[in-house]
C-alpha positions in Angstrom: 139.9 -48.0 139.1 143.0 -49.3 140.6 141.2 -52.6 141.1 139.5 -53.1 137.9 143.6 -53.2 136.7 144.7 -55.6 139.4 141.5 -58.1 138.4 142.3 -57.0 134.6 146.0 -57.6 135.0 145.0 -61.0 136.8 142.8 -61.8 134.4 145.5 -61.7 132.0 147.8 -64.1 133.5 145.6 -66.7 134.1 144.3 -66.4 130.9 147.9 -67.1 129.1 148.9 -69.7 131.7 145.4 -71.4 130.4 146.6 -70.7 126.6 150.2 -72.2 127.5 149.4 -75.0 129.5 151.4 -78.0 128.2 150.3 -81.9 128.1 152.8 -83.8 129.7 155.2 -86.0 127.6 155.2 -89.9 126.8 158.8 -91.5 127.4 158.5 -91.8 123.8 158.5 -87.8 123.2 161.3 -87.2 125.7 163.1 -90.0 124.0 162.6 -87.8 120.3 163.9 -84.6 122.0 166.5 -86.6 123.8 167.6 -89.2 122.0 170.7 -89.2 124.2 168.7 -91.5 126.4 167.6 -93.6 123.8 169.2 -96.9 125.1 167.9 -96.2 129.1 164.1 -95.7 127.3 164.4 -98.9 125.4 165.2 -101.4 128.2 162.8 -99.2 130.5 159.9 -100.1 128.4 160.9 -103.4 127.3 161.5 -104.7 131.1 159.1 -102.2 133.6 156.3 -101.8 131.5 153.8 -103.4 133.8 155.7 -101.0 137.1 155.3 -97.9 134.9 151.7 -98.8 134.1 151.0 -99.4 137.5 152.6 -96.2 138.6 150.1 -94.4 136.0 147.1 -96.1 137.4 147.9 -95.2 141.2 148.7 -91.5 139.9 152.2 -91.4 141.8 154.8 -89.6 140.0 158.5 -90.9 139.8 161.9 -89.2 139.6 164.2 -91.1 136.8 168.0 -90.7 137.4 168.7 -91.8 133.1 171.9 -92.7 132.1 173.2 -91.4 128.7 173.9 -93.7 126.3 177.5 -93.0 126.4 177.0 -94.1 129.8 175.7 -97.6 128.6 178.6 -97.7 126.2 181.3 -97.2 128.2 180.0 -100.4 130.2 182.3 -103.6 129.4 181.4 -106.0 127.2 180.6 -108.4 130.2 178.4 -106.2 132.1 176.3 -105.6 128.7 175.9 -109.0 128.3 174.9 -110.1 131.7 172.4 -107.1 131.3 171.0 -108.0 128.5 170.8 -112.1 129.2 169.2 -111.9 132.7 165.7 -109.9 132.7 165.6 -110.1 136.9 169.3 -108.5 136.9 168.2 -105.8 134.6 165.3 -104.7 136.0 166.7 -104.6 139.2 169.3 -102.0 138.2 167.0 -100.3 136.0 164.3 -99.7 139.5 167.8 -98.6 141.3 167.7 -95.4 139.1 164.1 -94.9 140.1 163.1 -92.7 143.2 159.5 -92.3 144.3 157.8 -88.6 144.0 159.0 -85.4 141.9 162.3 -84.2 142.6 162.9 -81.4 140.3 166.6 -80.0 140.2 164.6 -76.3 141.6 164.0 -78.7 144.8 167.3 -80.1 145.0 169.8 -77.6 144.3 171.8 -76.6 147.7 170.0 -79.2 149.7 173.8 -80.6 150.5 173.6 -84.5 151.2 170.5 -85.8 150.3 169.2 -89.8 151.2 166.4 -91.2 149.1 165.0 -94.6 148.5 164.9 -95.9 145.2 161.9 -98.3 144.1 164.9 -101.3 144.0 164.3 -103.1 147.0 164.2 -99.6 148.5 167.9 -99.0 148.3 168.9 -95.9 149.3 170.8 -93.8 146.7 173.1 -90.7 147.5 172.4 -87.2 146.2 175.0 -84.5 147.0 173.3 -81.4 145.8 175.4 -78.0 145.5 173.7 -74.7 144.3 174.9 -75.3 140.4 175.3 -79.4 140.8 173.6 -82.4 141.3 175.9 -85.7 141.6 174.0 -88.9 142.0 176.1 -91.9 144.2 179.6 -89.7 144.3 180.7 -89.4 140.9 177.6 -89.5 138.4 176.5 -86.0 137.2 173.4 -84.7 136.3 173.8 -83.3 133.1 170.5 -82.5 132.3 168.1 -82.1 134.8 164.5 -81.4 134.9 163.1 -83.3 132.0 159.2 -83.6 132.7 157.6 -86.1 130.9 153.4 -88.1 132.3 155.0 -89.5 135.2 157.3 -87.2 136.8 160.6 -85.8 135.6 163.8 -87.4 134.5 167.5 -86.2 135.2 170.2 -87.1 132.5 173.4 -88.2 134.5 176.3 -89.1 133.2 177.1 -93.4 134.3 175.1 -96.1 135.5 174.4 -96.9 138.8 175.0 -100.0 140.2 173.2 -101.0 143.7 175.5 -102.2 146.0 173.8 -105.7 146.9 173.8 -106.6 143.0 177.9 -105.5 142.3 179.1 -108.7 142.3 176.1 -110.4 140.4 177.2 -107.2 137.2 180.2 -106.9 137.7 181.2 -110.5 138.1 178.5 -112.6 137.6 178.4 -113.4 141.2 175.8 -114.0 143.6 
């Protein structure tokens, strides 16, 4: 009797894990139940198209470190514009906020110090992970983490990164 309730009871749960299970979201949904990243989805699918196609086809999932669009506003004027004039520039820091593979927060959190390479020229980006806290490069907070969407899951943080072979070409227009 006792196992015809366990198999029962099993039964059960994989039953409602069937009923629940949830299609994956396109950058376009996440940017309707987040429209706080509105700006960061824009440029992403205006300039990386052909990676994030690319990425689908091969089946590798991505990690997307998305700045806020306060983030993008608080930018100065010149940054924005050098952004938004020079394609190569932008896509460059766009990849920078991109990291291979799917790093939920449930993975990070209280991993400490935390090294991965982003898909920018494999530049490595800085994760300090507490038990509550995710900061990205230092000073850039996650603010929402664990956003899933068809490729892998997005983290909200709080600024822009900047990789730091291209801060003289944003920040100055330097090469």
């Amino acid at each position: 009797m006792k196992v015809v309730r366990v198999l029962f009871g099993l039964f059960c749960i994989l039953s409602l894990i069937h009923a629940v299970r949830i299609e994956a979201q396109t950058l376009s949904e996440v940017e309707r139940e987040h429209p706080d990243i509105s700006t960061l989805i824009t440029l992403v699918n205006s300039t990386l198209s052909t990676q994030l196609s690319a990425l689908a086809a091969a089946n590798r999932t991505i990690t997307v470190f998305a700045p806020d669009n306060t983030a993008f506003e608080s930018l100065p004027a010149n940054v924005t514009a050098r952004l938004h004039t020079n394609e190569t520039l932008l896509r460059d820091v766009l990849l920078y906020h991109i990291v291979p593979g799917n790093l939920s927060a449930h993975f990070l959190l209280g991993e400490g110090v935390i090294l991965v390479k982003t898909l920018f020229d494999n530049e490595t980006l800085m994760l300090n992970a507490t038990r509550t806290t995710i900061y990205v490069e230092g000073t850039r907070k996650v603010i929402v983490p664990d956003v899933f969407f068809d490729l892998g899951v997005i983290h909200i943080i709080n600024g822009v990164l900047i990789p730091p072979s291209l801060h003289g070409a944003v920040l100055y227009g330097t090469s």
